[in-house]
C-alpha positions as CSV (number, residue, x, y, z in Angstrom):
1,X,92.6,-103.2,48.8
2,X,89.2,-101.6,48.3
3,X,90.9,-97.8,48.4
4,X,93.6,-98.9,45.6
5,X,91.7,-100.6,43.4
6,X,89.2,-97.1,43.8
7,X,91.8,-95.6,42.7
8,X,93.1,-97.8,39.4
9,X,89.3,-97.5,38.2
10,X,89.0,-94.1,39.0
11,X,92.9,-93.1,37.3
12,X,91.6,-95.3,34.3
13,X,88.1,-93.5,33.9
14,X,89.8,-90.2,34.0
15,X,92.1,-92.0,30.6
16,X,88.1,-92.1,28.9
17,X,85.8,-90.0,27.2
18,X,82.6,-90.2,25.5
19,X,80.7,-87.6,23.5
20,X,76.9,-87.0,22.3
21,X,76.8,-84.3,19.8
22,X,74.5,-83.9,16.9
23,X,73.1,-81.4,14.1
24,X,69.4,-80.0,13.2
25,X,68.8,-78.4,10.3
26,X,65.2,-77.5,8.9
27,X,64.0,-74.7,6.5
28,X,61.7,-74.2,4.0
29,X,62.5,-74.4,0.2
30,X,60.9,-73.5,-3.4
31,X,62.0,-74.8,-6.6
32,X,60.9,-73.2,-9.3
33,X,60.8,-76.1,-12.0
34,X,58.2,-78.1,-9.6
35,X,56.3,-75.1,-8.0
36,X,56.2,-77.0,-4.9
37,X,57.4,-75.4,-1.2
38,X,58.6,-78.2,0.8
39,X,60.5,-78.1,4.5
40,X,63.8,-79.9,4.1
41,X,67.6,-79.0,5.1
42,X,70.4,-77.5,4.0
43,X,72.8,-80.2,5.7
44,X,72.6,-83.6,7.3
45,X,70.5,-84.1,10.6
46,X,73.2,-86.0,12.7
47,X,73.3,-87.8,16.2
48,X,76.8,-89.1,17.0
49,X,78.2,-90.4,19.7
50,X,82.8,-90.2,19.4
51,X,84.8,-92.0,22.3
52,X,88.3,-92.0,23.0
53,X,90.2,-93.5,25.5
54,X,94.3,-93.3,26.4
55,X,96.0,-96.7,26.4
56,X,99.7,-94.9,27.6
57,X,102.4,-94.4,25.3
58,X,100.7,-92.5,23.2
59,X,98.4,-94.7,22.1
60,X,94.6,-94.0,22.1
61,X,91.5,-96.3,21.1
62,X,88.8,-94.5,19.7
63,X,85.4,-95.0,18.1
64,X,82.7,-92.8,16.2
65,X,78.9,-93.9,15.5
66,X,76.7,-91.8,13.8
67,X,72.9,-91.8,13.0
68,X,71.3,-89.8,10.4
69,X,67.9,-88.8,10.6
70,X,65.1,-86.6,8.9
71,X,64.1,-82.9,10.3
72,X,60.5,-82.8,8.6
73,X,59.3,-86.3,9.8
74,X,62.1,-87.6,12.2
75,X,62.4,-90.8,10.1
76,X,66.2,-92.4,9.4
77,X,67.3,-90.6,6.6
78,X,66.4,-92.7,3.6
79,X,65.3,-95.8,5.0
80,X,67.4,-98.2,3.0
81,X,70.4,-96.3,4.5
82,X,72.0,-98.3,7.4
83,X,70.9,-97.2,10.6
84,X,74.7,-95.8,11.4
85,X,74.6,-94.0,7.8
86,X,77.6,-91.1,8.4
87,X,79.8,-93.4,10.0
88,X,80.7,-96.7,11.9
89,X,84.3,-96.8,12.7
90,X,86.9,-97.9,15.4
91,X,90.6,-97.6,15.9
92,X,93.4,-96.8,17.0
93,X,95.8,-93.5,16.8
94,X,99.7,-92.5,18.0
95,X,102.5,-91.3,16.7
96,X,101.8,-93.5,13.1
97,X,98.9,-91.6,12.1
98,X,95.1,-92.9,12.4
99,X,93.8,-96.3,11.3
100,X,90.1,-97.4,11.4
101,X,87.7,-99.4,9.9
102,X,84.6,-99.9,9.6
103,X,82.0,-97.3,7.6
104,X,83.0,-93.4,6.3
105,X,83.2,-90.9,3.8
106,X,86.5,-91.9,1.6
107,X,89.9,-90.1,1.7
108,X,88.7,-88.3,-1.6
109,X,85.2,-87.1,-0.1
110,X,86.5,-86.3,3.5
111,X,89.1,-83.9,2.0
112,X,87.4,-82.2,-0.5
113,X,84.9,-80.9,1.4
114,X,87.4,-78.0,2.9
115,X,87.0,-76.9,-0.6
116,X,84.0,-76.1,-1.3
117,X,81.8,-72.8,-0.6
118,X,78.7,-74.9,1.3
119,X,81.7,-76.8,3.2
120,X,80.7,-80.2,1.8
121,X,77.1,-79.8,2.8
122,X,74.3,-81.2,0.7
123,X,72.4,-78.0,0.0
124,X,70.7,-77.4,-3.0
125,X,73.3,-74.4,-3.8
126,X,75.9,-76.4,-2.8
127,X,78.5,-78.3,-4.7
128,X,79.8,-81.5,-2.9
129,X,77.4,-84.0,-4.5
130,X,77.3,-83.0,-8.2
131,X,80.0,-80.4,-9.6
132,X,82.6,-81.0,-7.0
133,X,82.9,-84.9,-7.6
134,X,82.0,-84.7,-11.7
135,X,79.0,-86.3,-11.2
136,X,80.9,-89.7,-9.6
137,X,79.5,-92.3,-6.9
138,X,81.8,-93.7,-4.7
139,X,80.0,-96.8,-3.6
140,X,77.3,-97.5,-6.8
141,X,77.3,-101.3,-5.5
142,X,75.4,-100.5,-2.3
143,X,71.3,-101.0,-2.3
144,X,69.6,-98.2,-4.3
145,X,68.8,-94.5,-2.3
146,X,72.4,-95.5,-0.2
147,X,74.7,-92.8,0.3
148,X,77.0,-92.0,-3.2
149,X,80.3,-90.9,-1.3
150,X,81.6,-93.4,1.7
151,X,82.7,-96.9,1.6
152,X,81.6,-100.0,3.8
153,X,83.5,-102.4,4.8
154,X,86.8,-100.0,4.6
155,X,90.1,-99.6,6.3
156,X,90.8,-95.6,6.9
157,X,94.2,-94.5,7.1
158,X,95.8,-90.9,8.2
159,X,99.4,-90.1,8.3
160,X,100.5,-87.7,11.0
161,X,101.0,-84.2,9.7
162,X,104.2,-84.0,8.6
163,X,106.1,-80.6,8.8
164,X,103.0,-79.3,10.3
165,X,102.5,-79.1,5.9
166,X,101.5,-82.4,4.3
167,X,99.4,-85.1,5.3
168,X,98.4,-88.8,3.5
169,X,95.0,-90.1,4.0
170,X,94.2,-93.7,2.5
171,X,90.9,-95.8,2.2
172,X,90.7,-99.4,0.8
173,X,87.1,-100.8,0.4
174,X,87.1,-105.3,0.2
175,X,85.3,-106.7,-3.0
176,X,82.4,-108.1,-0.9
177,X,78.9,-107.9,-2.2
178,X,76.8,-105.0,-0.6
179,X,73.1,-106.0,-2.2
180,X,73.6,-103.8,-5.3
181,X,70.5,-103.6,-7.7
182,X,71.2,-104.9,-11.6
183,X,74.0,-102.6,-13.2
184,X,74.0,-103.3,-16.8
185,X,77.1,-101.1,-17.7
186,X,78.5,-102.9,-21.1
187,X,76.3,-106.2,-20.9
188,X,73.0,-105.9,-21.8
189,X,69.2,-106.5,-20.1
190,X,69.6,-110.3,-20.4
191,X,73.1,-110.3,-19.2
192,X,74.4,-107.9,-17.1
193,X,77.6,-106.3,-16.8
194,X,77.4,-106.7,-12.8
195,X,74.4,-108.9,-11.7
196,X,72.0,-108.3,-8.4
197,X,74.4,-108.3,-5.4
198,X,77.7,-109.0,-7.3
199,X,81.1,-108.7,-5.8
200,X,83.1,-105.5,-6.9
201,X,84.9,-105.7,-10.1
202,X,87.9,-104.5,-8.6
203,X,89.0,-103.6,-4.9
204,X,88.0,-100.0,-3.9
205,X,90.1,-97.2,-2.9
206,X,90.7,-93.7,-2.3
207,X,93.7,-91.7,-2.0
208,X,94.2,-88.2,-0.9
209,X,96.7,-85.9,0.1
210,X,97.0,-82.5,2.0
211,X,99.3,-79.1,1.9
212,X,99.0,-76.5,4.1
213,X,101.5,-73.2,4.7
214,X,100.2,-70.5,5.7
215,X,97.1,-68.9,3.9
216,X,97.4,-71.3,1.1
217,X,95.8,-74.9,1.0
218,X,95.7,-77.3,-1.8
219,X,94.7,-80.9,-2.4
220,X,95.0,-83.9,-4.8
221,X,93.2,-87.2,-4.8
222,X,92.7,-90.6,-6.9
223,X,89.8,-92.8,-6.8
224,X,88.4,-95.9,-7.9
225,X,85.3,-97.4,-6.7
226,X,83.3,-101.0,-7.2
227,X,82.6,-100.9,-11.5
228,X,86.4,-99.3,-11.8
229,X,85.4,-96.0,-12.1
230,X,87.9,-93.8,-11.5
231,X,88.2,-90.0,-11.0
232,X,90.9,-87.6,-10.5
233,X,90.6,-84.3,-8.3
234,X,92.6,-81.7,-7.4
235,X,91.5,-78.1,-5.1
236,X,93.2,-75.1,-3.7
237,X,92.2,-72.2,-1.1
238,X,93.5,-69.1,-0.6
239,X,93.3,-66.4,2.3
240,X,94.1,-62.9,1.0
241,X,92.7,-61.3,4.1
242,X,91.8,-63.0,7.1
243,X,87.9,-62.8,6.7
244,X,88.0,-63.8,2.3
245,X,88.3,-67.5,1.6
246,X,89.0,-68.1,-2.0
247,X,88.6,-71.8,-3.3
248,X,88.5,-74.0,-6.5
249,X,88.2,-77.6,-8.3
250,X,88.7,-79.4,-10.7
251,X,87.2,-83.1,-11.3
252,X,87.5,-85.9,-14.3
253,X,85.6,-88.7,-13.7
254,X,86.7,-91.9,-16.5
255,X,83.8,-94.5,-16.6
256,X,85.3,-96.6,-19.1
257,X,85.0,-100.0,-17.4
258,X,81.0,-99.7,-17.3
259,X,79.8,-96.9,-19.7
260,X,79.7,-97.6,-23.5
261,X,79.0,-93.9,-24.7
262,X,81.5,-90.8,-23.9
263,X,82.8,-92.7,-20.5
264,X,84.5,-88.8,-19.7
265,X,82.7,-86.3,-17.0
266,X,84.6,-82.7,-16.5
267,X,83.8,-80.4,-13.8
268,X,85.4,-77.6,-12.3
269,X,83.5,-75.0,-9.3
270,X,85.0,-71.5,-8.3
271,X,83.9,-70.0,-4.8
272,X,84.4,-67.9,-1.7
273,X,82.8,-67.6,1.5
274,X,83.4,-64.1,3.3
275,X,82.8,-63.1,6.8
276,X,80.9,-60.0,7.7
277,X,80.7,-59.2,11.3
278,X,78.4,-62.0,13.0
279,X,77.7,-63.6,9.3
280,X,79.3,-65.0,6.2
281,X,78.4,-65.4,2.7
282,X,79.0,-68.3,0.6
283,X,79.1,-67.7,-3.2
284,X,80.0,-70.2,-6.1
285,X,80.3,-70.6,-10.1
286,X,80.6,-74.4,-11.7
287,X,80.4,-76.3,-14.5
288,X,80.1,-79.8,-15.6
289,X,80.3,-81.4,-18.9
290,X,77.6,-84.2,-19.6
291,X,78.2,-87.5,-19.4
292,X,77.1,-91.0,-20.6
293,X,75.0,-89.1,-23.7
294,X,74.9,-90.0,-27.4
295,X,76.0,-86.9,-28.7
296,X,77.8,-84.8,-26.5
297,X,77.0,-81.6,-28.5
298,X,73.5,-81.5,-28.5
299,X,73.1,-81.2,-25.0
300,X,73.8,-78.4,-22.8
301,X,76.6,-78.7,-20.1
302,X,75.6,-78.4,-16.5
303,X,76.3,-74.8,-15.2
304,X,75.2,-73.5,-11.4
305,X,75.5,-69.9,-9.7
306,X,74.6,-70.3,-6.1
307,X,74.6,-67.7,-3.3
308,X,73.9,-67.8,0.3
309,X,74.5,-65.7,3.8
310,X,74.2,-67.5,7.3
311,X,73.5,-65.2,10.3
312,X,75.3,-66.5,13.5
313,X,73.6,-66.1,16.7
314,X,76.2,-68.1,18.8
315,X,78.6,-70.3,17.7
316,X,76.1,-73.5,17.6
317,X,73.3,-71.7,16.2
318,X,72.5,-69.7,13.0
319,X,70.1,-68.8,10.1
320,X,70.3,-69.3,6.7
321,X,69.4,-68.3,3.7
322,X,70.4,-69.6,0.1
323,X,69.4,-69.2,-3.6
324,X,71.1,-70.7,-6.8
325,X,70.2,-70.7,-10.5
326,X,70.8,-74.4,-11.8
327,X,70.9,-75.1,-16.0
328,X,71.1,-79.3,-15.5
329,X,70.0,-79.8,-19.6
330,X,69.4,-78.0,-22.6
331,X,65.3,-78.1,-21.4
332,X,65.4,-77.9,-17.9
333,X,66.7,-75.1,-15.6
334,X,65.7,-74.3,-12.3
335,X,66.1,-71.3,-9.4
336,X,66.1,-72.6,-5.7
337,X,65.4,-70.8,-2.5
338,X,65.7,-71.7,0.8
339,X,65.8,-70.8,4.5
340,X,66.0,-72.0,7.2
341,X,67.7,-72.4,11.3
342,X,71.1,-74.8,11.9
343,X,72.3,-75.8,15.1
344,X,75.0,-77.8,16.7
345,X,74.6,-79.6,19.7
């Protein structure tokens, strides 16, 4: 009895896996408009742990936790942040798809990032948190300093691939309060448009969908978060050659629901990243109109060149460097610099 159940355990341990892996990133940075040089990073410092385990007929449980955390001090990235900021998810996948839930970046944010020069990264000279989404939040009725693009409380949907072409991806946030600050939208000081810790005006969710064939890539996606706001995205890529990756977006946010004044934000970003023997540059152009002003003409739309060449030593380690010219108002513009050592673990 002893040898066969040694043997069940030992077949059903073999069914299991579970992962550490984890990202650091430091450099040091300059920006012009503050004269200060700082040490910062050009993407998230991560520590993740991913399980999976087969449950036979093709069906497989699987979790993913992730911690983010600091380089220059080794706090938990913005301390208000949950302690399992990138994600907190669990589920279950087969021939269906993917379902989850828990905490993650939304259908619209997970996909876009393919379509973007810095790869979704938060770099300075990237696009992902400004350009690329038209200035949008995806969750604006967490606690202030949370993160802008995942939702809590969620249920995460994938479709398989179908025709090895298009793919369906699907989040839907619940209405629960999430400790929001006072939004005052189209109420006023005294009164509010959505108090301290309100409920969500409206359920949250995020829809997204995938072609692939061949060189070419393209993507469309809907989404509405806690005040209603919605936006409207779509990207392509394109391969010429096998080394050139060209890419571009175009965003409308609507705010409608909670901003009085020109509710519309429009932003589109052109970019390419090319490979060059062990290295690749990353290059991009974008614009955004401005949003939420009085008068729309008097004030200078958002524009940003950025450009930037990483140095790969292996395939978990490399070096960076990155500089971008950044016109935010009609009075302010700024050029950042940056370098600094990435490395995958």
């Amino acid at each position: 009895m002893a040898l066969a159940l040694t043997g069940v355990f030992s077949g059903a341990y073999a069914q299991s896996s579970v992962s550490i892996y984890g990202t650091l990133d430091a450099g040091v940075s300059r920006r012009t408009d503050t004269d200060i040089t700082a040490v910062g990073k050009r993407d998230n410092n991560k520590l993740g742990f991913r399980g999976v385990e087969d449950l036979g007929s093709g069906l497989k449980a699987l979790f993913q936790l992730e911690i983010r955390y600091e380089p220059d001090t080794g706090v938990i990235e913005n301390t208000v942040r949950p302690l399992f900021q990138g994600q907190s998810r669990v589920g279950l996948q087969g021939d269906f798809g993917t379902l989850r839930l828990g905490r993650g970046l939304t259908a619209f944010q997970e996909t876009s990032t393919a379509f973007e020069p810095w790869s979704g990264m938060p770099a300075v000279a990237g696009y992902q948190t400004d350009l690329q989404v038209a200035g949008y939040t995806s969750d604006p009725m967490s606690v202030a300093g949370n993160s802008l693009n995942r939702f809590s409380n969620a249920v995460f949907y994938n479709t398989p691939v179908i025709a090895n072409i298009f793919q369906l991806n699907v989040t839907v946030a619940s209405r629960e309060a999430n400790n929001n600050p006072i939004i005052i939208g189209r109420g006023t000081a005294a009164a509010p448009q959505f108090p301290a810790n309100s409920m969500a005006a409206k359920y949250p969710y995020s829809v997204s969908a995938t072609a692939t064939q061949g060189p070419f890539a393209a993507y469309g996606a809907y989404e509405r978060n806690a005040v209603a706001t919605k936006l409207w995205s779509v990207g392509a890529s394109y391969k010429p050659i096998n080394d050139l990756k060209l890419m571009a977006t175009y965003q409308r946010q609507d705010q409608d629901f909670s901003a009085p004044i020109n509710p519309i934000t429009k932003a589109w970003m052109i970019g390419a990243n090319y490979n060059i023997g062990p290295g690749m540059i990353r290059a991009g152009i974008g614009r955004k109109t401005p949003d939420n002003v009085l008068n729309v003409a008097t004030i200078a739309k958002t524009k940003q060149f950025s450009l930037g060449y990483d140095y790969n030593f292996s395939p978990r380690t490399y070096v960076y460097v990155d500089g971008t010219r950044r016109k935010a108002t009609a009075t302010t513009t700024f050029n950042f610099y940056s370098v600094g050592i990435h490395h995958n673990f």
